[in-house]
C-alpha positions as CSV (number, residue, x, y, z in Angstrom):
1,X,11.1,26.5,11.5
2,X,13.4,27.6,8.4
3,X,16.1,25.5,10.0
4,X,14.2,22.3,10.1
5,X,14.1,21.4,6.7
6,X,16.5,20.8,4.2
7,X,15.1,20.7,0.5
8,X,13.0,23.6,-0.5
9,X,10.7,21.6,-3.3
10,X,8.8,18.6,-3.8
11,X,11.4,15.8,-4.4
12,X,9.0,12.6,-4.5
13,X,6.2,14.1,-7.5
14,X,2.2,12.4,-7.7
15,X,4.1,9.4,-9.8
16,X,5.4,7.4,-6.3
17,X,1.5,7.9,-4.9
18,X,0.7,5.7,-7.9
19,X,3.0,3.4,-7.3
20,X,2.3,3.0,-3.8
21,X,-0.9,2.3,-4.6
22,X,-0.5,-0.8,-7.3
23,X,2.3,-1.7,-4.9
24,X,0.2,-2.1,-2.1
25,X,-2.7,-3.8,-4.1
26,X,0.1,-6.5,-5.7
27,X,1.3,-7.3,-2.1
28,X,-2.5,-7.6,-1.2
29,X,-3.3,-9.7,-3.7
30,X,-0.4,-12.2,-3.4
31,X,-1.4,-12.4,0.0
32,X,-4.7,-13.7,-0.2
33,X,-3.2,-16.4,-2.8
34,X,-0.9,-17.3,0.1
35,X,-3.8,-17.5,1.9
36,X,-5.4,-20.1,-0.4
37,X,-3.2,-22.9,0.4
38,X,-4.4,-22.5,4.0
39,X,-7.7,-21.5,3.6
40,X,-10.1,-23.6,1.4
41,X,-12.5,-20.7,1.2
42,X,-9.9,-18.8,-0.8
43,X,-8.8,-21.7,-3.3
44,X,-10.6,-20.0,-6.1
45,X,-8.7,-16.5,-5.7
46,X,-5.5,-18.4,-6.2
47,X,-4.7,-18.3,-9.8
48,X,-6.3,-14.9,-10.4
49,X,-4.7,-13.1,-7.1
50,X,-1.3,-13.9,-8.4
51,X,-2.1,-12.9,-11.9
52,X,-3.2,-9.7,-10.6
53,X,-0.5,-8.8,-8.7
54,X,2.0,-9.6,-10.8
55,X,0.6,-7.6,-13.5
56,X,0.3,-5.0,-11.2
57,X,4.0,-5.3,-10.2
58,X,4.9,-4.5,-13.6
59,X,2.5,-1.6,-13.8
60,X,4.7,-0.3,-10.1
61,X,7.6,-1.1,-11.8
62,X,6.9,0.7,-15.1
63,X,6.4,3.7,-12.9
64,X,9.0,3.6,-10.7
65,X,11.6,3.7,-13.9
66,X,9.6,6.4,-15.7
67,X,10.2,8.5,-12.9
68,X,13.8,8.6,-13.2
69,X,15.8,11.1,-14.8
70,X,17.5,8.6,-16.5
71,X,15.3,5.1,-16.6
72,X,18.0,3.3,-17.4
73,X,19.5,3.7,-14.2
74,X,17.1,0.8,-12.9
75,X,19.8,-1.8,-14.3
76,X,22.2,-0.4,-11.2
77,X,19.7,-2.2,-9.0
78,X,20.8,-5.5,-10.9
79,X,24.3,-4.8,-10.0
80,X,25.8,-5.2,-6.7
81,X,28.4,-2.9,-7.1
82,X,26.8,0.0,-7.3
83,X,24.5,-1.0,-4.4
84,X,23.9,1.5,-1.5
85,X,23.3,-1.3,0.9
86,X,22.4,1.2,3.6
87,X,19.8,2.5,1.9
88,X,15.9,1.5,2.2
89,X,15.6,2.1,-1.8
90,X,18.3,-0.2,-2.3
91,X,16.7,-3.1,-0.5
92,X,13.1,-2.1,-1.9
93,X,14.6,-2.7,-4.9
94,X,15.9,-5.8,-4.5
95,X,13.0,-7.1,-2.9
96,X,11.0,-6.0,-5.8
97,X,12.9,-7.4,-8.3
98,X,12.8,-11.1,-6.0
99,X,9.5,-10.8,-5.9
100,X,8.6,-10.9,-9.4
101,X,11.4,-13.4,-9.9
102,X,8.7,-15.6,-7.5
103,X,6.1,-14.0,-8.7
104,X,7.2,-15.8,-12.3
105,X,8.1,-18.8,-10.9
106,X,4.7,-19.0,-8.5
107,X,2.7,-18.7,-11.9
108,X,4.3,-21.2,-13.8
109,X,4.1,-24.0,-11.4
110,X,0.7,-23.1,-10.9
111,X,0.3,-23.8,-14.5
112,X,2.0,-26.4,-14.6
113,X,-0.1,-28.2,-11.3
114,X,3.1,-28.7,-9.0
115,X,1.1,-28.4,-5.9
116,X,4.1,-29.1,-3.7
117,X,6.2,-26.3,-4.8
118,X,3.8,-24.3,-5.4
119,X,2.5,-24.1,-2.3
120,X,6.8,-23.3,-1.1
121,X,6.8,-20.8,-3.4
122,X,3.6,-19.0,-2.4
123,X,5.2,-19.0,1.4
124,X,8.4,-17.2,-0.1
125,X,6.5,-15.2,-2.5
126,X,4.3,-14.2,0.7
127,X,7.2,-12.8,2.5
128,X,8.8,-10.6,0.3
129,X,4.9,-9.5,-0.3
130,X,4.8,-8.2,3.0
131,X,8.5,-6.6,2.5
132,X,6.9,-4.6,-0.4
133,X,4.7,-2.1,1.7
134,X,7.1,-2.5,4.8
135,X,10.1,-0.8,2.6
136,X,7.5,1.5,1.5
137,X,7.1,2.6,4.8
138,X,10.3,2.5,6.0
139,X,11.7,4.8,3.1
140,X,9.1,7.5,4.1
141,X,10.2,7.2,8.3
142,X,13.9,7.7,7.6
143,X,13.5,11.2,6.7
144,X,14.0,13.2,10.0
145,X,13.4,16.5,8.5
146,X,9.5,15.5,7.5
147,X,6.8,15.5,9.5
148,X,4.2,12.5,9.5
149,X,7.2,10.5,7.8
150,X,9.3,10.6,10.4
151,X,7.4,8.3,12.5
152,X,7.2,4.3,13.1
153,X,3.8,4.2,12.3
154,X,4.4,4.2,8.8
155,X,5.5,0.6,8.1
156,X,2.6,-1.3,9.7
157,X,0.3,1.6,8.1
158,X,1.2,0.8,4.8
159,X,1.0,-3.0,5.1
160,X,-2.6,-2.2,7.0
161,X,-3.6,-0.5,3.7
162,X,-1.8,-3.1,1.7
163,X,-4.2,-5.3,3.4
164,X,-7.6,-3.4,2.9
165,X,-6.9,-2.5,-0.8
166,X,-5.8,-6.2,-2.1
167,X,-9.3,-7.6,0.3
168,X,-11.1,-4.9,-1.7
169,X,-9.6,-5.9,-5.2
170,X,-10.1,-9.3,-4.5
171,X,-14.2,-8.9,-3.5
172,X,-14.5,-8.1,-7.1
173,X,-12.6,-11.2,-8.1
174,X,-14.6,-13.1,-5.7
175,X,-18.0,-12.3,-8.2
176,X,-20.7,-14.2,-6.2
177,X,-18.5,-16.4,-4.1
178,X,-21.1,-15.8,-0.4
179,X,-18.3,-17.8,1.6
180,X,-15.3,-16.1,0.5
181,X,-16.9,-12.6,0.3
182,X,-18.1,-12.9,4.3
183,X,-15.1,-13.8,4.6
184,X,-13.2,-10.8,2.5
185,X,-15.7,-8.6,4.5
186,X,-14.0,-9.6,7.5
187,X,-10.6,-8.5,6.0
188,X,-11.6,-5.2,5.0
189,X,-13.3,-4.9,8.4
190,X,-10.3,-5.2,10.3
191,X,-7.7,-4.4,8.5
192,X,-9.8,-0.2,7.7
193,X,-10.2,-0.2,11.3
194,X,-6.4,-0.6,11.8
195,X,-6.2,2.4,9.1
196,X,-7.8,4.6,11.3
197,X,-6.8,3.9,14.4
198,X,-3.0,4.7,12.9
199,X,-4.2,7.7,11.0
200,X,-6.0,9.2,13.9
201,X,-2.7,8.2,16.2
202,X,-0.6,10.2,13.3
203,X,-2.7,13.5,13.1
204,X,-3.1,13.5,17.3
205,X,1.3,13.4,17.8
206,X,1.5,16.1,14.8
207,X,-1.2,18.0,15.7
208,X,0.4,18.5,19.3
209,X,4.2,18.7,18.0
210,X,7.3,21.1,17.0
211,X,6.1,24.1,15.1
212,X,7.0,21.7,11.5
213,X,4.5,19.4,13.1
214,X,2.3,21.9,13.9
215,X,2.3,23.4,10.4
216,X,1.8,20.0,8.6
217,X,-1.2,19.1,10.6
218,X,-2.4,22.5,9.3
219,X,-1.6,21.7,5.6
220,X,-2.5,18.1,5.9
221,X,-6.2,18.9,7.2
222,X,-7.6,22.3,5.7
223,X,-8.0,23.4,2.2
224,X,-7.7,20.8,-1.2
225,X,-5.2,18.6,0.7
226,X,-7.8,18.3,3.9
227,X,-10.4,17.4,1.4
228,X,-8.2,14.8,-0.1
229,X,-6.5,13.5,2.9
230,X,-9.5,13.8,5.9
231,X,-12.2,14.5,3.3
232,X,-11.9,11.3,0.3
233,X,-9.1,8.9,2.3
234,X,-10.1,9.1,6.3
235,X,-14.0,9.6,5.8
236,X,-15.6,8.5,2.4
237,X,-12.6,5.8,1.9
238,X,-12.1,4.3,5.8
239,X,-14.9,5.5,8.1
240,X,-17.9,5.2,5.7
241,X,-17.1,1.5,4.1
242,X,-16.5,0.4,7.9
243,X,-19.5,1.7,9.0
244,X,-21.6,0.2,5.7
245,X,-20.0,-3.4,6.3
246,X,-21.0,-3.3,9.6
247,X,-24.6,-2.8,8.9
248,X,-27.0,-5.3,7.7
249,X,-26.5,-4.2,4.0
250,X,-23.1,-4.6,4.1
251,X,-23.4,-8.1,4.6
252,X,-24.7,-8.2,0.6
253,X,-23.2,-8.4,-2.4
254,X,-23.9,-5.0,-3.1
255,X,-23.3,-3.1,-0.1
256,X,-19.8,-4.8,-0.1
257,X,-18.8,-3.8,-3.8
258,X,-19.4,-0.4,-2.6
259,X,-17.7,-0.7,0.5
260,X,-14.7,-2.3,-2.1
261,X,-14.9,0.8,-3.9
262,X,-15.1,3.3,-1.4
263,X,-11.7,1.6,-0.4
264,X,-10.6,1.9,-3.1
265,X,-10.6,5.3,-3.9
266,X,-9.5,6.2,-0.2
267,X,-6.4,4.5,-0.6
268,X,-5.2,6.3,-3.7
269,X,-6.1,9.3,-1.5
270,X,-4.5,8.6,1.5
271,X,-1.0,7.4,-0.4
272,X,-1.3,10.8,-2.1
273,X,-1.6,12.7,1.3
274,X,0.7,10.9,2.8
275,X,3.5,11.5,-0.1
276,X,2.7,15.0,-0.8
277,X,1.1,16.8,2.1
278,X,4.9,16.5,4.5
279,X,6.4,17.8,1.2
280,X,4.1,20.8,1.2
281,X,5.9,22.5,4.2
282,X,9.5,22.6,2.9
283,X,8.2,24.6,-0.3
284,X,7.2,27.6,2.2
285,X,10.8,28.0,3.4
């Protein structure tokens, strides 16, 4: 067990959780504005969704430079020549940085009432959307020496989450909208379930792995960290708003909006899990 890791403190600090979280909200939201040009039902989410995620974007952003030792460091991103193109961070950050580029762009035609390349722009913006939570995924899985991370699972997790917490945002935007809310509902529905089904896949291969594995399951599930991780994100914020949009209240307004909450509040938990619990193993060593 000494052997398997390689850093003996926490590298990625509470600050990444955060941005993971406004991260995955933005790439919601712009989603669901994609969605307007294809759904009518959505059409009045369009203008606000992007608003919100771009604003949220620069919220991600803001916190991914404070982090740095040195913020400045951010213009490298800019400049190709100091590029580790075979890094996941490298390309996050590009895509980032593309994205608000459209993200601009999307807003001011939107403004402006250029339907036509609006509606191109939303397609592109859509795409790197979805490369915002994949990269965030994929920057957790490379790191062999981590338990939970090291797994495949954590792309599509992140986009599923992605998915759930921009349907949950956008239910509030929605105010008393009936159509686009049942449909919102529907969202949230599947997109939790697919939460749990690839949390409950994560725990069972750690739970019945290495020693490391073994150790993290521990960690991840028993004491403060088990209340935030199974306790907050897996119950309160997954199971319960499931099982309260599948019952007859959940099909009102206000059984929703707590549902939307409950969300809410389990996806700030579960990104904070997910980030810190792995990292809690290496600090015993």
């Amino acid at each position: 067990m000494g052997d398997y890791v390689v850093f003996h403190d926490v590298s990625w600090h509470a600050s990444y959780a955060a941005y993971f979280f406004v991260i995955g909200i933005a790439a919601g939201l712009f989603f669901f504005s994609f969605l307007s040009w294809h759904k009518e039902v959505f059409r009045p989410l369009r203008l606000p969704a992007a608003w919100g995620s771009f604003a949220l974007l620069v919220v991600g952003g803001l916190l991914l430079i404070n982090d740095l030792s040195q913020p400045m460091r951010f213009l490298y991103i800019m400049n190709p020549a100091y590029l580790h193109w075979g890094s996941p961070l490298a390309w996050g950050g590009l895509n980032i940085i593309t994205f608000g580029v459209v993200s601009v762009a999307y807003l001011y035609m939107l403004h402006k009432g250029d339907e036509k390349f609006s509606k191109v722009l939303a397609a592109v913006g859509g795409l790197l959307a979805l490369g915002l939570p994949v990269y965030t995924g994929f920057d957790l899985t490379v790191h062999q020496s981590r338990p939970i991370w090291n797994t495949p699972l954590m792309p599509p997790l992140f986009v599923a989450m992605a998915v759930v917490s921009g349907a949950a945002v956008a239910s509030f935007l929605a105010r008393r909208d009936e159509a686009m809310l049942r449909m919102l509902r529907q969202y949230m529905v599947w997109s939790a379930g697919a939460v749990g089904v690839m949390l409950i896949s994560l725990l069972g291969t750690t739970a019945y792995g290495g020693s490391a594995q073994e150790l993290t399951y521990v960690l991840m599930t028993t004491g403060v960290m088990g209340v935030v991780f199974v306790g907050v994100g897996m119950l309160a914020g997954t199971a319960a708003p499931i099982l309260i949009l599948l019952a007859p209240h959940g099909r009102q307004q206000t059984g929703l909006m707590l549902s939307a909450a409950l969300i809410l509040v389990g996806g700030a938990a579960l990104r904070y899990a997910l980030l810190m619990g792995p990292q809690i193993v290496q600090t015993l060593y």
